[in-house]
C-alpha positions, -999 to 999 in steps of 0.1 A, spaced: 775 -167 -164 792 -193 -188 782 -228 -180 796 -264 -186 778 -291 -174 786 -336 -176 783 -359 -158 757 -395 -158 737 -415 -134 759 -414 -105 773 -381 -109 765 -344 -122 790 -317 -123 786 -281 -128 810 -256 -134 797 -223 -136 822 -187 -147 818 -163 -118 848 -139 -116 853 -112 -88 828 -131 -62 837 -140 -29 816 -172 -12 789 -149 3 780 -130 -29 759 -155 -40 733 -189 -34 730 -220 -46 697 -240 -48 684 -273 -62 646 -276 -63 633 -297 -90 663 -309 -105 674 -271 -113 701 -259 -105 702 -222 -95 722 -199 -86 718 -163 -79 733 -132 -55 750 -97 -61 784 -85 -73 795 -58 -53 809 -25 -73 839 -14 -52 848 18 -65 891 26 -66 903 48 -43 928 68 -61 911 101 -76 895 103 -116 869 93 -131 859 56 -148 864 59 -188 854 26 -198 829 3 -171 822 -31 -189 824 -52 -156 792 -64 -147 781 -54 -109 747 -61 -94 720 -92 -89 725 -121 -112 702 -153 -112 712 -184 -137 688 -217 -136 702 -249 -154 681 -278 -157 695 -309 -147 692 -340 -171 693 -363 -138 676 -368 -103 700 -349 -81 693 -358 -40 697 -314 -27 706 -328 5 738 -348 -3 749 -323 -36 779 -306 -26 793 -268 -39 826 -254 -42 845 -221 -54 880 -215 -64 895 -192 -85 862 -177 -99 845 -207 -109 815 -223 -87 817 -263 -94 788 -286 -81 
């Protein structure tokens, strides 16, 4: 999972890659002023008949932990997800 992350003082963002999930694949945590977030991309196989070729996509748990440079209060940090990217 591809990471960008900027911010100062008063403000941290986080914009994290994560193509193909939908909001209850995965969690998001601060403890200790790290950022984590983990869950599990479901493999939904196609319906029409054959066989896969090529299977590069990546399917199953995931876990990504980024330290944050700056106090970050859990209880007022806020998450979103659009268009395959998580931003905190």
């Amino acid at each position: 999972m591809n990471a960008d992350l900027y911010g100062g003082a008063d403000k941290v963002v986080v914009k994290v890659e994560a193509p193909g999930l939908v909001n209850n694949d995965f969690d998001i945590s601060i403890v200790n002023n790290v950022l984590t977030i983990s869950g599990e991309k479901q493999f939904q196989r196609e319906t029409m008949k054959g066989e896969y070729r090529i299977l590069e996509c990546a399917y199953g748990r995931f876990s990504r932990s980024i330290p944050l440079d700056y106090e970050v209060d859990s209880d007022t940090a806020k998450a979103s997800y659009d268009k395959g990217n998580i931003k905190n």
